[in-house]
N, CA, C and O of each residue as an XYZ file, in Angstrom:
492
protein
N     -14.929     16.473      0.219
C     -13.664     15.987     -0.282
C     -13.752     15.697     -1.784
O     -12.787     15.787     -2.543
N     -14.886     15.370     -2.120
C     -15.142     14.735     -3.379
C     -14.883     16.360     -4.846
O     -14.263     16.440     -5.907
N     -15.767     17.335     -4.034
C     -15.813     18.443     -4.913
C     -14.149     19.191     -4.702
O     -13.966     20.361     -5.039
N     -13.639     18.802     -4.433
C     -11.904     19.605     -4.479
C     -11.153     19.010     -5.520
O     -10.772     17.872     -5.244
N     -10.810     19.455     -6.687
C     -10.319     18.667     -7.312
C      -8.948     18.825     -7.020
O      -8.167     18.386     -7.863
N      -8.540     19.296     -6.126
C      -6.902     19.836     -5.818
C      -6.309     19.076     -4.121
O      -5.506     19.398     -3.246
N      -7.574     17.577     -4.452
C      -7.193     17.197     -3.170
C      -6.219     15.884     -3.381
O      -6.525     14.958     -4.134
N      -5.162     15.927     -2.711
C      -4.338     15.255     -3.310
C      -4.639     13.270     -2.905
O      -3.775     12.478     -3.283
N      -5.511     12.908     -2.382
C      -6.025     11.597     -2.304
C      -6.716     11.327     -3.805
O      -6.460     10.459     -4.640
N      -7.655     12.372     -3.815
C      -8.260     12.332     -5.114
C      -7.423     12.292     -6.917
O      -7.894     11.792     -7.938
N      -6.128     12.992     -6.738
C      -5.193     12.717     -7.426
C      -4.666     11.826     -7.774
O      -4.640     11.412     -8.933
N      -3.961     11.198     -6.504
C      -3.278     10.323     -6.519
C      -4.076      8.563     -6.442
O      -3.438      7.518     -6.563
N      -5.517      8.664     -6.224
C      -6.026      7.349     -6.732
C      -6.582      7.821     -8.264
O      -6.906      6.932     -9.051
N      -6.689      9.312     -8.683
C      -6.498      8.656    -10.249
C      -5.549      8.115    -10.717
O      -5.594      7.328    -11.662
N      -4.289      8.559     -9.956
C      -2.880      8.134    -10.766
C      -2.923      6.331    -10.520
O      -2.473      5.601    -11.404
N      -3.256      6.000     -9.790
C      -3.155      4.784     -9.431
C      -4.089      3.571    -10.637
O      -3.801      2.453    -11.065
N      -5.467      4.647    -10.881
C      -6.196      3.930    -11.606
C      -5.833      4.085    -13.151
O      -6.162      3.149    -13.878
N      -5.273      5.031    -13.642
C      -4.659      5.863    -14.593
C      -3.681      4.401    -15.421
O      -3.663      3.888    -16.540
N      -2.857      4.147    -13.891
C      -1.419      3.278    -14.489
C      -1.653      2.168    -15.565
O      -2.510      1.309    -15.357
N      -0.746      2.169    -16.965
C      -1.410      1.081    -17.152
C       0.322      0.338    -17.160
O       1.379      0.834    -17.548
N      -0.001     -1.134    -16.511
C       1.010     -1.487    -16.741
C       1.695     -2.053    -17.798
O       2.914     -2.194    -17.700
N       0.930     -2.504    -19.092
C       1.241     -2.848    -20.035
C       2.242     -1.677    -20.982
O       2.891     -2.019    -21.970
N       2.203     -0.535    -20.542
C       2.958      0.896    -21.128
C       4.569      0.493    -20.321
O       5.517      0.850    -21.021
N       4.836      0.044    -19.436
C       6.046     -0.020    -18.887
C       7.073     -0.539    -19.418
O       6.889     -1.708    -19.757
N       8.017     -0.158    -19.612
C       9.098     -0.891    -20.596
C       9.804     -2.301    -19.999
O      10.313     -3.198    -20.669
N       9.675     -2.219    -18.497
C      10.036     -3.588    -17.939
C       9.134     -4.549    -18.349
O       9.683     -5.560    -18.786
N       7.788     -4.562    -18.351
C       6.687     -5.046    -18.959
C       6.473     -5.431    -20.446
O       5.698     -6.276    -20.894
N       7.118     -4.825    -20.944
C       7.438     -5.026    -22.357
C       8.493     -5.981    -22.715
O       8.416     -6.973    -23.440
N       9.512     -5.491    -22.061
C      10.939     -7.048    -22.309
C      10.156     -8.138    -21.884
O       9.932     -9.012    -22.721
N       9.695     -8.260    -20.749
C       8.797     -9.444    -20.056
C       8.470    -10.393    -21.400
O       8.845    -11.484    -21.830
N       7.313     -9.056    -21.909
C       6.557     -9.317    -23.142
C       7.313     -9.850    -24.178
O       6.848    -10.872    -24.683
N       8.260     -9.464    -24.584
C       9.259    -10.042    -26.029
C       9.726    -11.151    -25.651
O       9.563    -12.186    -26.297
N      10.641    -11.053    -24.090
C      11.335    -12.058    -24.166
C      11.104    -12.620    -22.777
O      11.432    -12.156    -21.685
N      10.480    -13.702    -23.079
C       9.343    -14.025    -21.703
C      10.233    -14.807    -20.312
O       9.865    -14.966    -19.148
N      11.852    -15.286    -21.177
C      12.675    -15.804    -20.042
C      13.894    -15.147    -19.257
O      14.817    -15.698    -18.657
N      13.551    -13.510    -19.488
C      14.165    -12.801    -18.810
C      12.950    -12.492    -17.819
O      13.255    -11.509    -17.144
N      11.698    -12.971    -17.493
C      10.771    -12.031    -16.771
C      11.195    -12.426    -14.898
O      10.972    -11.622    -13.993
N      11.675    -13.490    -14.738
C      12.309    -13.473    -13.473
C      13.509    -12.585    -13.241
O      13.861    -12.479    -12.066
N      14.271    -11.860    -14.253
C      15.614    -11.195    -13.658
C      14.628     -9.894    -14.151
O      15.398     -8.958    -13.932
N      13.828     -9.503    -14.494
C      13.275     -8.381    -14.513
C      12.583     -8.168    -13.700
O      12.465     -7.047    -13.205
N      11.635     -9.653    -13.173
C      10.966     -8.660    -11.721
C      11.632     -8.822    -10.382
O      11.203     -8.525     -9.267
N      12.954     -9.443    -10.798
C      14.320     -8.816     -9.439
C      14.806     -7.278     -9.559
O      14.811     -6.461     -8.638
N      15.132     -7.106    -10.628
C      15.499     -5.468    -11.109
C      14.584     -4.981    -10.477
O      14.944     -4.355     -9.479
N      13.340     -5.033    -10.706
C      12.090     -4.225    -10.442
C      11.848     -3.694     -8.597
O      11.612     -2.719     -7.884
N      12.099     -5.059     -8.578
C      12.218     -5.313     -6.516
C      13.363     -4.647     -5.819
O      13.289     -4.244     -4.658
N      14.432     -4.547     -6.584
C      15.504     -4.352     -6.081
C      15.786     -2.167     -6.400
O      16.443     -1.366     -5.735
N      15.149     -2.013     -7.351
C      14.711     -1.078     -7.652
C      13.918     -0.369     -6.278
O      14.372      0.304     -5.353
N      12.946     -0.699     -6.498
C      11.847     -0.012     -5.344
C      12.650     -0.793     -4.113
O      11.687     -1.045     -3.389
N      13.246     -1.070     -3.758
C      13.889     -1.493     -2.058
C      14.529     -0.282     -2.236
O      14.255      0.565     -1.387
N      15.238      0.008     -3.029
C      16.423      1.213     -2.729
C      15.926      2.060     -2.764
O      16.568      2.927     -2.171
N      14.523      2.621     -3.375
C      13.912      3.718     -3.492
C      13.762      3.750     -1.805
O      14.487      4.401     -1.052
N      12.806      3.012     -1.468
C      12.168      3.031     -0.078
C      13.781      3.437      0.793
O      14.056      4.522      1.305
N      14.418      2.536      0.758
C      16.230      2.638      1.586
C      16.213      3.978      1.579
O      16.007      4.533      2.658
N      16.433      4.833      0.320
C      16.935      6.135      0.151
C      16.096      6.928      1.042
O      16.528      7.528      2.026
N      14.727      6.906      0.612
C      13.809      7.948      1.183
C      13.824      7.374      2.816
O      13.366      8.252      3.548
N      14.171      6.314      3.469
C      14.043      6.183      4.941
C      15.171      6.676      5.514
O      15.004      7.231      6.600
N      16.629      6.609      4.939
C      17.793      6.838      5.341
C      18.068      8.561      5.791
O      18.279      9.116      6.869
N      17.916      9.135      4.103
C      17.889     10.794      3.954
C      16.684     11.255      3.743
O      16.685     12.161      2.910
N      15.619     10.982      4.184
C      14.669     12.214      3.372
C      14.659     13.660      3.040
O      13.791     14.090      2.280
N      15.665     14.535      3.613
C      15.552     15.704      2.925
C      16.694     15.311      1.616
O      16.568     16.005      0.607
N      17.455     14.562      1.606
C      17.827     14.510      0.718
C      17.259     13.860     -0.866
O      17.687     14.228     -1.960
N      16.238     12.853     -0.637
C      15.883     12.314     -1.561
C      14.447     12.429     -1.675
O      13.895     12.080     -2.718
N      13.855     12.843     -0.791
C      12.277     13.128     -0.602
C      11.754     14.067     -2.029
O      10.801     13.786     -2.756
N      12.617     15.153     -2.152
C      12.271     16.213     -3.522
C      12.318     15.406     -4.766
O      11.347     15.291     -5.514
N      13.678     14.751     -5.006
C      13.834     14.190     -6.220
C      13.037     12.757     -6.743
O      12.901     12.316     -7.884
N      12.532     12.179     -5.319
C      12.171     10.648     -5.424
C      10.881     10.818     -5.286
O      10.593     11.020     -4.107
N       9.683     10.823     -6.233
C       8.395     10.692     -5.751
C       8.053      9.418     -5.001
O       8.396      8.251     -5.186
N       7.498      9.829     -4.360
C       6.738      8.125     -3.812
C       5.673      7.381     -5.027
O       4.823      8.049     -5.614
N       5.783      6.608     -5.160
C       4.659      5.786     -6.319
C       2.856      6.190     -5.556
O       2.650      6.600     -4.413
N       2.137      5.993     -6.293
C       0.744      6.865     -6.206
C       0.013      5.618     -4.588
O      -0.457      5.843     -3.473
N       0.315      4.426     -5.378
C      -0.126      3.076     -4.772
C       0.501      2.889     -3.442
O      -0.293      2.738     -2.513
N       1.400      2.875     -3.243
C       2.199      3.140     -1.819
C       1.878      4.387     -0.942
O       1.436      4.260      0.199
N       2.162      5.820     -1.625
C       1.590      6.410     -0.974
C      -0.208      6.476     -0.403
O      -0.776      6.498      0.689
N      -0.585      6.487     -1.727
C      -2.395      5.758     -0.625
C      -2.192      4.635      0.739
O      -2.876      4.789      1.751
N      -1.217      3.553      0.628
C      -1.309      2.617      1.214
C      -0.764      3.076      2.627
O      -1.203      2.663      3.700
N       0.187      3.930      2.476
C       1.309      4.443      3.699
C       0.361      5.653      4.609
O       0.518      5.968      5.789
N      -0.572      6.146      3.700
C      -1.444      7.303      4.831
C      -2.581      6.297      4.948
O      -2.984      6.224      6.109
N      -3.064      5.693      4.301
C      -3.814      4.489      5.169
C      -3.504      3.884      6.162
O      -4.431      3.431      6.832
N      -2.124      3.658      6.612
C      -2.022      2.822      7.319
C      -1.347      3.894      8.911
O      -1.107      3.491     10.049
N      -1.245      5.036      8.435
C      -1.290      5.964      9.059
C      -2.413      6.493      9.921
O      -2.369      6.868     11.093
N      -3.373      6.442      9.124
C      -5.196      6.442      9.509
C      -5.293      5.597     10.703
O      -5.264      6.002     11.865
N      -5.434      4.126     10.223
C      -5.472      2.688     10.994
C      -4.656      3.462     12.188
O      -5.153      4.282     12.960
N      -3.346      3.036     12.170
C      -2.770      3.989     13.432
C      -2.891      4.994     14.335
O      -2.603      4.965     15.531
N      -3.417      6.055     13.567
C      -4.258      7.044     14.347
C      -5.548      6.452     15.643
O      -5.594      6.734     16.840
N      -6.218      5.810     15.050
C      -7.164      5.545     14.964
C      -7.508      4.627     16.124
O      -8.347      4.574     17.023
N      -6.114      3.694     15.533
C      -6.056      2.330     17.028
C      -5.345      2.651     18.016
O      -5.167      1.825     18.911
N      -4.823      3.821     18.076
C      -4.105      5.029     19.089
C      -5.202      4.985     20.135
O      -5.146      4.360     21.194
N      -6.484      5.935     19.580
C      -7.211      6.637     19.927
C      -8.715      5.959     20.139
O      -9.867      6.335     19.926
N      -8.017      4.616     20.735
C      -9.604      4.464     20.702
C     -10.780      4.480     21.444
O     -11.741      3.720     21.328
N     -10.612      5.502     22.294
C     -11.936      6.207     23.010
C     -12.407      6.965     22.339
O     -13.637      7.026     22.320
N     -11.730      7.729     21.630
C     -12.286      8.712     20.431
C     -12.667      8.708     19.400
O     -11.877      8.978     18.496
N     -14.110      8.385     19.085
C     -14.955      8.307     17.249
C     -15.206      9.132     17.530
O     -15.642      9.619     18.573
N     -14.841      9.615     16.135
C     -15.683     10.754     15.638
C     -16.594     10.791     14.785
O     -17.549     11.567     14.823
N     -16.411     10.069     14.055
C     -17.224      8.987     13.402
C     -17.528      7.685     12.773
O     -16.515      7.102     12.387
N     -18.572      7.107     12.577
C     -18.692      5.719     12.340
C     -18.930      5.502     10.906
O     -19.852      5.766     10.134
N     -17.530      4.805     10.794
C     -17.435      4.644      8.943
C     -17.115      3.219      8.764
O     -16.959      2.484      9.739
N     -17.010      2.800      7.547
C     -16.738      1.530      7.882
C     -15.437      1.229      8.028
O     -15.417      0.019      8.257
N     -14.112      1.733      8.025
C     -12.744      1.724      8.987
C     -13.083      1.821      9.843
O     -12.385      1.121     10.577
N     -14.401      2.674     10.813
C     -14.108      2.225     12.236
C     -14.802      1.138     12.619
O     -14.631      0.417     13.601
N     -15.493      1.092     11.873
C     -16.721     -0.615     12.387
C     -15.303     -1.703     12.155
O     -14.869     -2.333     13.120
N     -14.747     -1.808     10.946
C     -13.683     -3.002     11.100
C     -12.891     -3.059     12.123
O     -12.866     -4.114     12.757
N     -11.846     -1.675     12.638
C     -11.186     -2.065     13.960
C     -11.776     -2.124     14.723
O     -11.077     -2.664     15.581
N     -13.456     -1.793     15.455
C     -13.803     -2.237     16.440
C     -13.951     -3.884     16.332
O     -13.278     -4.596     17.077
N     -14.748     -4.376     15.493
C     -14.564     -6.065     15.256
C     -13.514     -6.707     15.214
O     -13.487     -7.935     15.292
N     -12.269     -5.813     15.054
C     -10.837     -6.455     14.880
C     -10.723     -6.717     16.466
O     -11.446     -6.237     17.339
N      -9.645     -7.592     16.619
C      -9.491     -8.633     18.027
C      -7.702     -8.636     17.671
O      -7.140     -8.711     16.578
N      -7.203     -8.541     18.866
C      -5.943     -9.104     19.091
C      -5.945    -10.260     19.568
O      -4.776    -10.621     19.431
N      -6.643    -11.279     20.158
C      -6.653    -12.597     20.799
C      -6.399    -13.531     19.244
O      -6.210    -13.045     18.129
N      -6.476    -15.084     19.647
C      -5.909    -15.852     18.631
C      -7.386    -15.840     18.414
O      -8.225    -15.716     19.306
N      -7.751    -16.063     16.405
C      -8.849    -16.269     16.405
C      -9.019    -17.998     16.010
O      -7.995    -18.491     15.537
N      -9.958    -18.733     16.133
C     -10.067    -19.899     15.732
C     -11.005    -20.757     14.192
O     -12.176    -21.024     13.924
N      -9.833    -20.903     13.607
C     -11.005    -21.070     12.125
C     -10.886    -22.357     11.854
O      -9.907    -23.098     11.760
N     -12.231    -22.544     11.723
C     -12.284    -24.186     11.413
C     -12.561    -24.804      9.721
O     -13.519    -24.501      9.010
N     -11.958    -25.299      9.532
C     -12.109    -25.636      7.952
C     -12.431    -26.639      8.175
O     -12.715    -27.072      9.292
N     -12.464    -27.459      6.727
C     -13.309    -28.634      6.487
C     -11.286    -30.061      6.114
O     -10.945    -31.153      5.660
N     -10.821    -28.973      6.678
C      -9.511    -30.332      6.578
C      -8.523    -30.280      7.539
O      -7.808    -31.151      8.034
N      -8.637    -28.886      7.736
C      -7.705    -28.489      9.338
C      -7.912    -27.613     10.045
O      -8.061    -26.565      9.417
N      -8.033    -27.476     11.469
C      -8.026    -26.536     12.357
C      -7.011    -25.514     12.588
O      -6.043    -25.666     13.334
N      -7.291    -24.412     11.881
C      -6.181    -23.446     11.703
C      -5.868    -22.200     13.141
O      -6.848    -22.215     13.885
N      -5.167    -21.565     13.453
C      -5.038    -20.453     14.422
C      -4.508    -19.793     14.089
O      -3.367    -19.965     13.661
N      -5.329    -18.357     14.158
C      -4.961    -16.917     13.055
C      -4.840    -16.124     14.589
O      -5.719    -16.147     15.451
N      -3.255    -15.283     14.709
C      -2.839    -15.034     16.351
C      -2.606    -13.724     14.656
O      -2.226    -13.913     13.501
N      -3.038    -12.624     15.355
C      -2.937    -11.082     14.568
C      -2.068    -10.051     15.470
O      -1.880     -8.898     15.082
């Protein structure tokens, strides 16, 4: 996987590492004018909701024109993987460390004890 340079995981976590956010122009007003940075990172949110809206509603319609962001898409076939994965779980194929974590992963409540309260983590 590593020697393909035309593999598109490999792409798209350069793009991810690539980003800089200080180049962004929302990032920049932030920067000048530091008491608009709450109605800018609503724009921002409200922005990417509608992106996601569009592409869930129509995708042939908006799928061509709307890239998915680099970071989401890694995150969305990851979690695609995980899924596969916890589908199928009589079937390794192999032992990586995604599969060592969902085998240690538990659906029962787990019990964590701190040093001020007894917490319950139900997954």
């Amino acid at each position: 996987m590593q020697n393909d340079i035309d593999n598109m995981f490999l792409h798209k976590a350069q793009l991810t590492v690539d980003m800089n956010p200080e180049n962004l122009p929302s990032v920049k007003i932030g920067n000048l004018f530091p008491f608009l940075i709450p109605f800018v990172m609503c724009i921002i949110i409200i922005r990417e909701m509608l992106i996601y809206l569009f592409r869930k509603i129509a995708p042939a319609w908006f799928l061509p024109q709307i890239e998915e962001l680099a970071p989401f898409w890694i995150l969305n076939r990851v979690g695609q993987v995980i899924d596969k994965r916890t589908v199928n779980e009589n079937q390794t194929n192999s032992v990586d460390l995604l599969q060592l974590m969902l085998d240690a992963s538990t659906k029962d409540a787990v019990k964590v004890r701190n040093h001020i309260d007894i917490f319950f983590i139900v997954k």
